[in-house]
CHARMM internal coordinates of N, CA and C (Angstrom, degrees):
IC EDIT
DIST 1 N 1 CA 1.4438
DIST 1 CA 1 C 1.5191
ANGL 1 N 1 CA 1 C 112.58
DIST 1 C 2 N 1.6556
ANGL 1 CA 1 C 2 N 133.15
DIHE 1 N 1 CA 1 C 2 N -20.15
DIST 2 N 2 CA 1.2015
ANGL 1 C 2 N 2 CA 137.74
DIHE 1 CA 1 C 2 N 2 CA -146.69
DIST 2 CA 2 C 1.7688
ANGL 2 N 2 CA 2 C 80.17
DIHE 1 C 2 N 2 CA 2 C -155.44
DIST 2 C 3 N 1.6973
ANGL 2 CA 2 C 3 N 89.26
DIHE 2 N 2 CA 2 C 3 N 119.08
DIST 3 N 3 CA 1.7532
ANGL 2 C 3 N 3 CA 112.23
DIHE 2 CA 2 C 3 N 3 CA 168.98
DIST 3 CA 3 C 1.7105
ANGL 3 N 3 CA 3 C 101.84
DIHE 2 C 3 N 3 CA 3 C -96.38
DIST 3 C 4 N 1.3786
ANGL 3 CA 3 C 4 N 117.68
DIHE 3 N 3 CA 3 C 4 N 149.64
DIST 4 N 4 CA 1.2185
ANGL 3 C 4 N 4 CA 111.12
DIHE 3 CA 3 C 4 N 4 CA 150.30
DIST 4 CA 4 C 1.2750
ANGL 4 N 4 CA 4 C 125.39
DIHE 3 C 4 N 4 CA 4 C -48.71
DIST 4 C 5 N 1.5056
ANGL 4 CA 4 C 5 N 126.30
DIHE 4 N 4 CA 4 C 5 N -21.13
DIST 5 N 5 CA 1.6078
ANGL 4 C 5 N 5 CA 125.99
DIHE 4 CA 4 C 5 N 5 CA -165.90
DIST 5 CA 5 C 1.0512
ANGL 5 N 5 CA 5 C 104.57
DIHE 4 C 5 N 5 CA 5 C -111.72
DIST 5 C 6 N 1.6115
ANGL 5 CA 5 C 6 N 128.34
DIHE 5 N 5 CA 5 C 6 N 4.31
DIST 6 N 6 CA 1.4545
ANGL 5 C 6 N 6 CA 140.58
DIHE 5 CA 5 C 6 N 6 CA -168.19
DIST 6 CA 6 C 1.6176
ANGL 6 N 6 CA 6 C 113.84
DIHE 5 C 6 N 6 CA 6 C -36.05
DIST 6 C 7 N 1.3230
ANGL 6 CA 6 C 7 N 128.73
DIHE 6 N 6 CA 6 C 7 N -59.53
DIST 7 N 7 CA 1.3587
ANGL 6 C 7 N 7 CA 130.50
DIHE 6 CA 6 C 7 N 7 CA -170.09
DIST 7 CA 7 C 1.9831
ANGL 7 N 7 CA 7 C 88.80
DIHE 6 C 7 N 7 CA 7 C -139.48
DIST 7 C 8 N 1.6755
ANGL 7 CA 7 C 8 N 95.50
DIHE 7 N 7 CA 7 C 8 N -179.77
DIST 8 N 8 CA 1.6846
ANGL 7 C 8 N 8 CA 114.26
DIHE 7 CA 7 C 8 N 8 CA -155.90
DIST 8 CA 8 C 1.7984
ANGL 8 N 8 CA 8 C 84.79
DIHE 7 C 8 N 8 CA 8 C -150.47
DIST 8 C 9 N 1.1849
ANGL 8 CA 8 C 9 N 140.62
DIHE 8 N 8 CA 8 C 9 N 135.87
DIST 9 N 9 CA 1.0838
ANGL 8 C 9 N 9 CA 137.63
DIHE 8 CA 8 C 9 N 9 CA 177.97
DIST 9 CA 9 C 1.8067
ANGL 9 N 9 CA 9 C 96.72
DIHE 8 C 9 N 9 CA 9 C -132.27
DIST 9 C 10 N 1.4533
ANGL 9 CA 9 C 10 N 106.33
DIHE 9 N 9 CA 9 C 10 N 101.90
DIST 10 N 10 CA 1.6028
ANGL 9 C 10 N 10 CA 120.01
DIHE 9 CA 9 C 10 N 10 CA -174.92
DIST 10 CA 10 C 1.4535
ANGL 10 N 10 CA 10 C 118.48
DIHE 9 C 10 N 10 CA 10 C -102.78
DIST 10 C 11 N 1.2204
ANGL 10 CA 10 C 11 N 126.75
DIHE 10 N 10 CA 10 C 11 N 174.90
DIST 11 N 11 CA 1.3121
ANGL 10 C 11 N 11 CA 147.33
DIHE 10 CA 10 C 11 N 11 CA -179.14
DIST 11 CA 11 C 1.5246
ANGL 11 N 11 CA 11 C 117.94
DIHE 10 C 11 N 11 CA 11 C -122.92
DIST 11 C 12 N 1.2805
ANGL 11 CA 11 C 12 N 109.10
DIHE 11 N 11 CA 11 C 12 N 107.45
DIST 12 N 12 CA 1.6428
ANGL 11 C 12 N 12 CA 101.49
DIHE 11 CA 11 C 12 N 12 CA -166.29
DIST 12 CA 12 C 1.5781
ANGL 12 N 12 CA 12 C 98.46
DIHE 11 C 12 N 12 CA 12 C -134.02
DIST 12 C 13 N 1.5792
ANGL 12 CA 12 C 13 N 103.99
DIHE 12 N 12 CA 12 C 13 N 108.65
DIST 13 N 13 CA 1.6319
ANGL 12 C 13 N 13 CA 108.79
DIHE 12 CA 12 C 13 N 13 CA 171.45
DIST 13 CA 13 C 2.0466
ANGL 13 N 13 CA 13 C 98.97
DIHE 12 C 13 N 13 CA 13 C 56.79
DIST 13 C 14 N 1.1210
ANGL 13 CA 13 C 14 N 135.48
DIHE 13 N 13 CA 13 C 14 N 11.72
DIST 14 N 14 CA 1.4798
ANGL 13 C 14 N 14 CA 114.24
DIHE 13 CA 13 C 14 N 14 CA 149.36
DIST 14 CA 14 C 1.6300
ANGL 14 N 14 CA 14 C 77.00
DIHE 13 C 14 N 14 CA 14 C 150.66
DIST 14 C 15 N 1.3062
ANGL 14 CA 14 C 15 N 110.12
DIHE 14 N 14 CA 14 C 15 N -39.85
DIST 15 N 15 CA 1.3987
ANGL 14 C 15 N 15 CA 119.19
DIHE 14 CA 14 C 15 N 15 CA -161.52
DIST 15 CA 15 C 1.8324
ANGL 15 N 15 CA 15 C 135.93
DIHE 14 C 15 N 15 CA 15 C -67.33
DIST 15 C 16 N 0.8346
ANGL 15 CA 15 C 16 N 156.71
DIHE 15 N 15 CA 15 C 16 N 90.14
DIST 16 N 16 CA 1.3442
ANGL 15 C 16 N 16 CA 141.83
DIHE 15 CA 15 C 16 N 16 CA -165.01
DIST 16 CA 16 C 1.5063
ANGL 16 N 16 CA 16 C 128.62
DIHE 15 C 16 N 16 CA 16 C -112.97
DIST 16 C 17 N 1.2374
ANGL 16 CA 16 C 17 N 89.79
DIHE 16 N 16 CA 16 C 17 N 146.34
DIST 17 N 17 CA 2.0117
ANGL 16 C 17 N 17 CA 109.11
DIHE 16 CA 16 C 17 N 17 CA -157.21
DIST 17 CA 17 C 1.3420
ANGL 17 N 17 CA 17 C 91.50
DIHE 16 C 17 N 17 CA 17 C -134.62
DIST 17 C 18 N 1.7222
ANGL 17 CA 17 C 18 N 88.18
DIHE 17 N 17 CA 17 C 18 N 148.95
DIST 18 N 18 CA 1.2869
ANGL 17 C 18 N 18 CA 100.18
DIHE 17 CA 17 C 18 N 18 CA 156.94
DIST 18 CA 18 C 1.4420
ANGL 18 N 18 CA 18 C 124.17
DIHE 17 C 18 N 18 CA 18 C -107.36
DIST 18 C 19 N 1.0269
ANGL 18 CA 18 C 19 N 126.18
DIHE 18 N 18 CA 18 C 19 N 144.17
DIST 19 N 19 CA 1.6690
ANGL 18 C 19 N 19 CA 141.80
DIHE 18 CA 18 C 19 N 19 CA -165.08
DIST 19 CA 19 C 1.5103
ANGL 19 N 19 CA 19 C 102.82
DIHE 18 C 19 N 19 CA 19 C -87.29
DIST 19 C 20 N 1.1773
ANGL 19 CA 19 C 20 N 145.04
DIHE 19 N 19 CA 19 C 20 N 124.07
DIST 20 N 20 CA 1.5838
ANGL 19 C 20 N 20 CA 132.37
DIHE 19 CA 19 C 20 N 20 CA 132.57
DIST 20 CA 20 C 1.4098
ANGL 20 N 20 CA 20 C 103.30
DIHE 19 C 20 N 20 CA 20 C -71.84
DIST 20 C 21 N 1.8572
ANGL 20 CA 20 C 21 N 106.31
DIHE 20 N 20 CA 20 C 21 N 140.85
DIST 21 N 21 CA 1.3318
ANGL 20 C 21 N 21 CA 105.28
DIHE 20 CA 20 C 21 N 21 CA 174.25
DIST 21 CA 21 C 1.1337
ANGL 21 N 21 CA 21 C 112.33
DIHE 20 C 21 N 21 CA 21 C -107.06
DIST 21 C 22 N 1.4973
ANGL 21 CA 21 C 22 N 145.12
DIHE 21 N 21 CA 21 C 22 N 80.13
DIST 22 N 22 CA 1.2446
ANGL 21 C 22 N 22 CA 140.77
DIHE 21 CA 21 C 22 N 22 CA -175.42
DIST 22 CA 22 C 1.6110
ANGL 22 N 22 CA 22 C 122.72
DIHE 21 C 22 N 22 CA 22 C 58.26
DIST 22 C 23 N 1.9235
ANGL 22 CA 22 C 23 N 110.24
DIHE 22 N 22 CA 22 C 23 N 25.33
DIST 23 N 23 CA 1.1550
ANGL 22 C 23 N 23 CA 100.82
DIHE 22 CA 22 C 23 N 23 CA 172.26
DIST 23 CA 23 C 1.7716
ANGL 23 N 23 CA 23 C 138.84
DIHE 22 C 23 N 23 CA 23 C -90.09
DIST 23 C 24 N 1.3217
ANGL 23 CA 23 C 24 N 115.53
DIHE 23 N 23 CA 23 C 24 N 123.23
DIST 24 N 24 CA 1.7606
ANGL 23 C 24 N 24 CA 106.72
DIHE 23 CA 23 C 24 N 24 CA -164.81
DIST 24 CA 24 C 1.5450
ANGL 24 N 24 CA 24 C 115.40
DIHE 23 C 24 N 24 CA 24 C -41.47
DIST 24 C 25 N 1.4519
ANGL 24 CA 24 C 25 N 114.68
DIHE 24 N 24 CA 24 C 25 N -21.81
DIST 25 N 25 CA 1.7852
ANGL 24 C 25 N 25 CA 101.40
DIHE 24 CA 24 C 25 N 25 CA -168.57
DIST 25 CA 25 C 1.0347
ANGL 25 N 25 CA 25 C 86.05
DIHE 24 C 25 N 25 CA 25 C -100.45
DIST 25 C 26 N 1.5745
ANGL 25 CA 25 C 26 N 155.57
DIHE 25 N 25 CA 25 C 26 N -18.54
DIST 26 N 26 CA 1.9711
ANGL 25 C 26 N 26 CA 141.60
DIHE 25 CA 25 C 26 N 26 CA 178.94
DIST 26 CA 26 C 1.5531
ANGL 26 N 26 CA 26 C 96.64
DIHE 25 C 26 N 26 CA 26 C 86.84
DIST 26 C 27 N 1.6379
ANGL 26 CA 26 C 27 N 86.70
DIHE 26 N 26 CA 26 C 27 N -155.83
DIST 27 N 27 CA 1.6187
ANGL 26 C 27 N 27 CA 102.52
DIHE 26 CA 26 C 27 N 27 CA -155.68
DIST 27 CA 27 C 1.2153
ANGL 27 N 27 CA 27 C 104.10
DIHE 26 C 27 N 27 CA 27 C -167.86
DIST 27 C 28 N 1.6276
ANGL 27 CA 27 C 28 N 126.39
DIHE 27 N 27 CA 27 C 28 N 121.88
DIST 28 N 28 CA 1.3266
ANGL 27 C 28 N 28 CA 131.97
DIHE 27 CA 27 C 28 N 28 CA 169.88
DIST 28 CA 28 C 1.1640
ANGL 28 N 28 CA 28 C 120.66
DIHE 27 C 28 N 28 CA 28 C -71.65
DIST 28 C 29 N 1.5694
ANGL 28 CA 28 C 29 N 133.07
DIHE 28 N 28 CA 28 C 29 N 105.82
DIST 29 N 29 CA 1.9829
ANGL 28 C 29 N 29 CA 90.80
DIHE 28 CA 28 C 29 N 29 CA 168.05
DIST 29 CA 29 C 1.5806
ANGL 29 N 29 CA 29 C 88.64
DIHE 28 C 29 N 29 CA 29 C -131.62
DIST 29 C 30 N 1.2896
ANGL 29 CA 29 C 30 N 99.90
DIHE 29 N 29 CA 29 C 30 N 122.59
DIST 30 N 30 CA 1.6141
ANGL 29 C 30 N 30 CA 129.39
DIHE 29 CA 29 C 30 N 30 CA 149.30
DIST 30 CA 30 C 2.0883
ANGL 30 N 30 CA 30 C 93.19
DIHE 29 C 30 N 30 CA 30 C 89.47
DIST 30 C 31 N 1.4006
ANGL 30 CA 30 C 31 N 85.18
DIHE 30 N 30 CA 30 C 31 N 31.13
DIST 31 N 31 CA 1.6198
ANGL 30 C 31 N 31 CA 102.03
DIHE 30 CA 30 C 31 N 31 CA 172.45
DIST 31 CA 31 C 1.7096
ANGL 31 N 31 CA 31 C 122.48
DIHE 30 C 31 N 31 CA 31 C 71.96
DIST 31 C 32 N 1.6329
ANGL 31 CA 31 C 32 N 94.23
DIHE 31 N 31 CA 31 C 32 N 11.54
DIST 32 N 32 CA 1.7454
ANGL 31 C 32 N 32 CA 117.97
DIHE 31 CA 31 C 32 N 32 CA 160.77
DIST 32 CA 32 C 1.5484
ANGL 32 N 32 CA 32 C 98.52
DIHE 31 C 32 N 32 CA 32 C -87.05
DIST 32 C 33 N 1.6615
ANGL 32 CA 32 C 33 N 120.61
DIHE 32 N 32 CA 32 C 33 N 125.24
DIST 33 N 33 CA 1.1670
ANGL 32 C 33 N 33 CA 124.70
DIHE 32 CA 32 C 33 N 33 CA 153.67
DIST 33 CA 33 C 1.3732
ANGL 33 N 33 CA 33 C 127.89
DIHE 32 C 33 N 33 CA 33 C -89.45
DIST 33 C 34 N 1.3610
ANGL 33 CA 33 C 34 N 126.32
DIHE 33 N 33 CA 33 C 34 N 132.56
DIST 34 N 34 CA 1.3769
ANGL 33 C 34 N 34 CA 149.73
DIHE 33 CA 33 C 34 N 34 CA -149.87
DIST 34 CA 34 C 1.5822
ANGL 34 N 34 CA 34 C 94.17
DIHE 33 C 34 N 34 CA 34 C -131.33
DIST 34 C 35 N 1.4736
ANGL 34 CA 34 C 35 N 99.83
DIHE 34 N 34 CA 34 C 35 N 144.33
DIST 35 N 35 CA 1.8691
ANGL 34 C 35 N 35 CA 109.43
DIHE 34 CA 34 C 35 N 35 CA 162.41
DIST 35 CA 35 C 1.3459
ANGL 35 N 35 CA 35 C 94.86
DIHE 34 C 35 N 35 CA 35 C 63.02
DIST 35 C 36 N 1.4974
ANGL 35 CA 35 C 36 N 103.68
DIHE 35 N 35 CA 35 C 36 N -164.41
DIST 36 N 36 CA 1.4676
ANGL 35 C 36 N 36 CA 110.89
DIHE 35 CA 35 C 36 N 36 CA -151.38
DIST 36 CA 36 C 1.1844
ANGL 36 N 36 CA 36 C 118.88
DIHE 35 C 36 N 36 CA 36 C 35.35
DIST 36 C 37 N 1.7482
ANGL 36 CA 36 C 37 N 122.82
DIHE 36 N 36 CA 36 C 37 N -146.39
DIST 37 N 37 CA 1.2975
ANGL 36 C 37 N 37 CA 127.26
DIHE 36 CA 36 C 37 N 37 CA -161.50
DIST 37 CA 37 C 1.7550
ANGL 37 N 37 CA 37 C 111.82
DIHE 36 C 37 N 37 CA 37 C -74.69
DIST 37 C 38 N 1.7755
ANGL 37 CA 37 C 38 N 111.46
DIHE 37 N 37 CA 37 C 38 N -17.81
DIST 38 N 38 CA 1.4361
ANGL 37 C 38 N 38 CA 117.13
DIHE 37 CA 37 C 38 N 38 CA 170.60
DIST 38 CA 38 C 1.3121
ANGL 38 N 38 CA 38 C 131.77
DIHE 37 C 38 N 38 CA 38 C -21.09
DIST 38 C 39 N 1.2354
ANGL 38 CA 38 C 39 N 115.30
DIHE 38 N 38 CA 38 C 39 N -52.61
DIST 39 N 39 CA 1.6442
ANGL 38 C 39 N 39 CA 114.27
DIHE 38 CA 38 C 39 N 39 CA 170.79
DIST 39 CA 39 C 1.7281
ANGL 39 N 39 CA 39 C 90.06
DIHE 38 C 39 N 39 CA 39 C 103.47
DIST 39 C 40 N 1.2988
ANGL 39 CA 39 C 40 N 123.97
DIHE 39 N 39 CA 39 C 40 N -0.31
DIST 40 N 40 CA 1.9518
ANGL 39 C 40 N 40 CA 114.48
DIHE 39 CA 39 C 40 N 40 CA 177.93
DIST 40 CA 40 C 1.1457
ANGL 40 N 40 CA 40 C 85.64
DIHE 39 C 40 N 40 CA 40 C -131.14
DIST 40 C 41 N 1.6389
ANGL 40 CA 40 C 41 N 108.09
DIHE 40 N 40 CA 40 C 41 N 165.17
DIST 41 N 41 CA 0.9432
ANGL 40 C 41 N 41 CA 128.93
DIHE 40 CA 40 C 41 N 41 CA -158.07
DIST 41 CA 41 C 1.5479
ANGL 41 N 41 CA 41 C 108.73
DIHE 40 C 41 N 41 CA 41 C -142.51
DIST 41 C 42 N 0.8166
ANGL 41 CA 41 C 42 N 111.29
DIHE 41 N 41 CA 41 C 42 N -2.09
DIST 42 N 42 CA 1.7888
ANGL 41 C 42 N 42 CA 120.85
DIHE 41 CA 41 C 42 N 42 CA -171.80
DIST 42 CA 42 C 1.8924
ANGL 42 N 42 CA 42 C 103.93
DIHE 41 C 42 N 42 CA 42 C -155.44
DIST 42 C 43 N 1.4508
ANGL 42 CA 42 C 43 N 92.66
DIHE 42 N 42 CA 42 C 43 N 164.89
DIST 43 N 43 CA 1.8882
ANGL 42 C 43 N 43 CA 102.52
DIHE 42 CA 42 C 43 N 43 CA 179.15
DIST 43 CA 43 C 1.4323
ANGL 43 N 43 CA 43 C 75.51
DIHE 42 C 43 N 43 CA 43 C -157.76
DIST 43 C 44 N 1.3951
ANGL 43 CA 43 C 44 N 95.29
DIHE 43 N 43 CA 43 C 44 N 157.62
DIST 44 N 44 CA 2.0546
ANGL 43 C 44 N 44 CA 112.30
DIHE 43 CA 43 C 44 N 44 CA 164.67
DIST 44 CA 44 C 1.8847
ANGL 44 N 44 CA 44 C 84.10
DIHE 43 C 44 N 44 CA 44 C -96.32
DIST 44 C 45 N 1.4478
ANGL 44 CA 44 C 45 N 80.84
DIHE 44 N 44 CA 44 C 45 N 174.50
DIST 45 N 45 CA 1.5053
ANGL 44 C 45 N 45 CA 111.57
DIHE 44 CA 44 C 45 N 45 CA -176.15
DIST 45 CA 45 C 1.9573
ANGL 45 N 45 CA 45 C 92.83
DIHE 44 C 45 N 45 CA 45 C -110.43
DIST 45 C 46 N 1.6280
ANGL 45 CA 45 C 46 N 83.35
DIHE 45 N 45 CA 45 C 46 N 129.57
DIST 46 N 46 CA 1.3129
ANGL 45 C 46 N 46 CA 76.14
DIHE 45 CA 45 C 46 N 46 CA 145.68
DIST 46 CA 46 C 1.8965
ANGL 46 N 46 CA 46 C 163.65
DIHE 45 C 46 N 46 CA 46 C -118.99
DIST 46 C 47 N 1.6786
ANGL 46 CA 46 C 47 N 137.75
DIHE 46 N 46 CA 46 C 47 N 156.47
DIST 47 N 47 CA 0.8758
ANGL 46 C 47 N 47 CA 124.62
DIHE 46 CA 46 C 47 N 47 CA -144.50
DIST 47 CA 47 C 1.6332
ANGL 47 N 47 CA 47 C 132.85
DIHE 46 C 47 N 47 CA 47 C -23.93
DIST 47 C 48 N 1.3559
ANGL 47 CA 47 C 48 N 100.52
DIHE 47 N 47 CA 47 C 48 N -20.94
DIST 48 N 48 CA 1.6607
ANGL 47 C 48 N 48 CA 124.22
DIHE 47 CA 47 C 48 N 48 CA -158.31
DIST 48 CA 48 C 1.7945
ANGL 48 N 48 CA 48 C 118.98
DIHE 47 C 48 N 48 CA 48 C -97.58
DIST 48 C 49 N 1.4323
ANGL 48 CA 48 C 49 N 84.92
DIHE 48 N 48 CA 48 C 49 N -101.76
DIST 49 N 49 CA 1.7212
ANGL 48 C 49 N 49 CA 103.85
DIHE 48 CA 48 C 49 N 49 CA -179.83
DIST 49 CA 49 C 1.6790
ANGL 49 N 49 CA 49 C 99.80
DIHE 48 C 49 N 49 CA 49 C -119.99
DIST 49 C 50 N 1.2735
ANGL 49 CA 49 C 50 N 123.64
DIHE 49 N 49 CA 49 C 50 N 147.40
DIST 50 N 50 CA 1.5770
ANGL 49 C 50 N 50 CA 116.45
DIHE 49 CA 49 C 50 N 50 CA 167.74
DIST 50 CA 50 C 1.3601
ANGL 50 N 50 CA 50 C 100.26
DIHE 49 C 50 N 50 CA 50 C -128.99
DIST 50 C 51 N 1.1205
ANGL 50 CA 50 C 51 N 125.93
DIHE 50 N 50 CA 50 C 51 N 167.69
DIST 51 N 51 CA 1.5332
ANGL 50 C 51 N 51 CA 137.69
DIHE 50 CA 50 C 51 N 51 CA 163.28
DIST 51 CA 51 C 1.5987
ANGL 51 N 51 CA 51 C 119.10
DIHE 50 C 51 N 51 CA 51 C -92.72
DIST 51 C 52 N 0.8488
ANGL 51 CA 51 C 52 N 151.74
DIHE 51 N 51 CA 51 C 52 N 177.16
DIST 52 N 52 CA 1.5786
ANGL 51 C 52 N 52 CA 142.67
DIHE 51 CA 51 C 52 N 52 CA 168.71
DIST 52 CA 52 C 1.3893
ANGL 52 N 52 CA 52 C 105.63
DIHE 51 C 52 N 52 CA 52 C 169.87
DIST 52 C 53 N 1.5588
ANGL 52 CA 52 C 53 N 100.17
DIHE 52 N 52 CA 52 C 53 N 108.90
DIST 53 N 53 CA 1.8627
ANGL 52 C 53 N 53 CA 127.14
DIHE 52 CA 52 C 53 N 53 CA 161.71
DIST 53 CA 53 C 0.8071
ANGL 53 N 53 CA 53 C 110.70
DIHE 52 C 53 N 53 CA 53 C -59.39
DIST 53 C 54 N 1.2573
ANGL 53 CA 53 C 54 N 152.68
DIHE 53 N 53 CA 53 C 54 N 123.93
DIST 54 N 54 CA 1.4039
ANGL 53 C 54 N 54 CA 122.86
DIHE 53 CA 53 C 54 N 54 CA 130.20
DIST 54 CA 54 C 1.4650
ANGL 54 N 54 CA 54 C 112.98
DIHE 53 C 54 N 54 CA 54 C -94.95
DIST 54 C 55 N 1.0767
ANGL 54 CA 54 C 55 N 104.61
DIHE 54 N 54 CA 54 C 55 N 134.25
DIST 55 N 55 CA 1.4667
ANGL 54 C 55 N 55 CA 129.28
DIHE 54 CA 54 C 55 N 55 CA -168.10
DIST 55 CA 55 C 1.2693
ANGL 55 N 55 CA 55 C 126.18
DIHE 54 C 55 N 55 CA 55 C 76.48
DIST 55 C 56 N 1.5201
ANGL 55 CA 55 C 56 N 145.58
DIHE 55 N 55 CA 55 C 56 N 159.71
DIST 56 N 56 CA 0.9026
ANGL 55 C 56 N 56 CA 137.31
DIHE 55 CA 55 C 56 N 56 CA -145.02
DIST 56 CA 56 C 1.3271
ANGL 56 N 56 CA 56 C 120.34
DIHE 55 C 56 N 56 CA 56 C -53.62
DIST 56 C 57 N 1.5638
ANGL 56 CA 56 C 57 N 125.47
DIHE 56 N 56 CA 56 C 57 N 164.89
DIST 57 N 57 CA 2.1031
ANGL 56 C 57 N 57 CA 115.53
DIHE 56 CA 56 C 57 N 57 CA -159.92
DIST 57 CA 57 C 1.8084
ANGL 57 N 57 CA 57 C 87.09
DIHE 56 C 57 N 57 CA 57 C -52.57
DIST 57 C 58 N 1.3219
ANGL 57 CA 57 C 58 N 124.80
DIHE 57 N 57 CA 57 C 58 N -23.44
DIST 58 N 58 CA 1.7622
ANGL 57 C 58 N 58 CA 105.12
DIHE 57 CA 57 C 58 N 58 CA -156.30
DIST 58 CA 58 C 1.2439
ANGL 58 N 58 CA 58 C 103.01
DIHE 57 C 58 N 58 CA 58 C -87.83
DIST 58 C 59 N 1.5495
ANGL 58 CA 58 C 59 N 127.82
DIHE 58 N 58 CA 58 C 59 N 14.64
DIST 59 N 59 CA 1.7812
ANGL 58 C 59 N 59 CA 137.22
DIHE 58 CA 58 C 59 N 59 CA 173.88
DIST 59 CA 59 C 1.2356
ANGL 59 N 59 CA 59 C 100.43
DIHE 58 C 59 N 59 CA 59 C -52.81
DIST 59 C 60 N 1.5679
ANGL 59 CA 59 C 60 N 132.27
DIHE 59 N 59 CA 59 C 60 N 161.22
DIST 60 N 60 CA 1.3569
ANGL 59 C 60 N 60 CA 158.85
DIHE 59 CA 59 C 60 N 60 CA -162.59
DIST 60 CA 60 C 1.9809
ANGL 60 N 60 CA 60 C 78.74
DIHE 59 C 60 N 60 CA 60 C -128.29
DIST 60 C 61 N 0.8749
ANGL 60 CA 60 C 61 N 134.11
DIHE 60 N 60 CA 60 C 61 N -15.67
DIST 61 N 61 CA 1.5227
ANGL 60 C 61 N 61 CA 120.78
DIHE 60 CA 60 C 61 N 61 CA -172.66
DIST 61 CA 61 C 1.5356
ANGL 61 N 61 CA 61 C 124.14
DIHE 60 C 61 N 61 CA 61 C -114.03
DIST 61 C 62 N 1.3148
ANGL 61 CA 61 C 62 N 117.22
DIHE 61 N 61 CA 61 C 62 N 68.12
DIST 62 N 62 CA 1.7042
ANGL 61 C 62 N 62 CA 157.40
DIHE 61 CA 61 C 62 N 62 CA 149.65
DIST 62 CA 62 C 1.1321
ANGL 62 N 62 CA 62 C 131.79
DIHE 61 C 62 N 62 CA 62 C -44.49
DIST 62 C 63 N 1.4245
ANGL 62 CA 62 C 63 N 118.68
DIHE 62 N 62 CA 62 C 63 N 88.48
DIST 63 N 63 CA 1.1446
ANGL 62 C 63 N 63 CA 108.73
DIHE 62 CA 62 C 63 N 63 CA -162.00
DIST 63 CA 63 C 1.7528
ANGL 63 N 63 CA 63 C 104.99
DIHE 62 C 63 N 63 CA 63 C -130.48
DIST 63 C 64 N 1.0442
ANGL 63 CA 63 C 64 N 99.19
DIHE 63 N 63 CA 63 C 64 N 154.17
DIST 64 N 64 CA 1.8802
ANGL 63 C 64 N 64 CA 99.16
DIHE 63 CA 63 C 64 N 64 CA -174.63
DIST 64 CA 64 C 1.6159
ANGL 64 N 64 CA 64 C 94.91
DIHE 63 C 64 N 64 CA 64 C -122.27
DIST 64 C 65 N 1.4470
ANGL 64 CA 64 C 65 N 104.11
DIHE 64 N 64 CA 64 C 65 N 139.07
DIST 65 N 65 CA 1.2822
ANGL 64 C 65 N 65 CA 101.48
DIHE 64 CA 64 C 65 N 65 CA -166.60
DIST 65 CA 65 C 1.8714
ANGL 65 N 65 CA 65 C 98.33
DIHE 64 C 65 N 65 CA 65 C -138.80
DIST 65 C 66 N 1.4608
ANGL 65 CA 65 C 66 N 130.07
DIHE 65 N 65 CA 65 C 66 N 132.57
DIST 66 N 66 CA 0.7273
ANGL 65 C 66 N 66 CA 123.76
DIHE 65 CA 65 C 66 N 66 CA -171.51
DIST 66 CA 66 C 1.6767
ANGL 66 N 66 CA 66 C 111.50
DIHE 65 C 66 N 66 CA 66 C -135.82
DIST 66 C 67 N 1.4643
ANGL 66 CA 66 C 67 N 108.68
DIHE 66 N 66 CA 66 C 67 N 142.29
DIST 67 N 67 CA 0.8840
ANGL 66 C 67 N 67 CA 105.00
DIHE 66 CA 66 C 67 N 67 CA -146.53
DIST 67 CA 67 C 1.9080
ANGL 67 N 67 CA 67 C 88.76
DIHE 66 C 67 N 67 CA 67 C -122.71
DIST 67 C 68 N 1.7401
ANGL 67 CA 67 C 68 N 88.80
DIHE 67 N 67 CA 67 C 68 N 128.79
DIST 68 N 68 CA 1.9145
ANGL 67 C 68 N 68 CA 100.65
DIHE 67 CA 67 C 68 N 68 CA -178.40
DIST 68 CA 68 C 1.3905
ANGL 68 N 68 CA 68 C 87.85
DIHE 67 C 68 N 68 CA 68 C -114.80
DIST 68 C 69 N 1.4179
ANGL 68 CA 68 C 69 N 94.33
DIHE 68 N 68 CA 68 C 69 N 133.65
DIST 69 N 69 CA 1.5094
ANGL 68 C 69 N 69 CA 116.26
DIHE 68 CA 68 C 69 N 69 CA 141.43
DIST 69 CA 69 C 1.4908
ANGL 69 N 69 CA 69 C 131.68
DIHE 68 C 69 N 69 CA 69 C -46.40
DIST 69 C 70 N 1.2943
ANGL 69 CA 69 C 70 N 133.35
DIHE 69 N 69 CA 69 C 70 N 120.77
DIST 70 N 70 CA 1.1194
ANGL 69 C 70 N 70 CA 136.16
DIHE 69 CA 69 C 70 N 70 CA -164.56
DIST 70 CA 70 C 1.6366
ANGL 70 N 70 CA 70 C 112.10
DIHE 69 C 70 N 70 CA 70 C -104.25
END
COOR INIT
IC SEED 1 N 1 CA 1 C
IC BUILD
C-alpha cells in the first residue's frame, strides 16, 4: 500500500505541499484526498499542525506533521 517514493513534501514561493507521486492507494492530508484515483495531485500544508495518511484513510501510516517557521 506504501512505496518508498509515495509522496515529496516541497517548498514553493514560502508555501509547502505535499505531492503524491503517482501512488495507486493516495494520500490523506488534513482529510483532502490526493493521488490515487482523485484526479489532484498536491494539497498545501497547513500554517500549524497537518495530518497525513499515506495510503488509504484505513493506513497504519499517520503522521502529524508540523510546520515551524524558520
Amino acid at each position: 500500500m506504501v512505496s518508498r517514493n509515495h509522496i515529496a513534501v516541497t517548498n514553493e514561493a514560502g508555501a509547502i505541499w505535499v505531492v503524491d507521486r503517482g501512488s495507486a492507494f493516495g494520500t490523506i492530508v488534513n482529510g483532502k484526498e490526493i493521488g490515487g484515483q482523485s484526479g489532484i495531485s498536491r494539497a498545501s500544508l497547513d500554517k500549524k499542525e497537518n495530518q497525513i495518511i499515506i495510503g488509504p484513510a484505513t493506513s497504519k501510516y499517520i503522521f502529524l506533521l508540523k510546520v515551524v517557521p524558520v
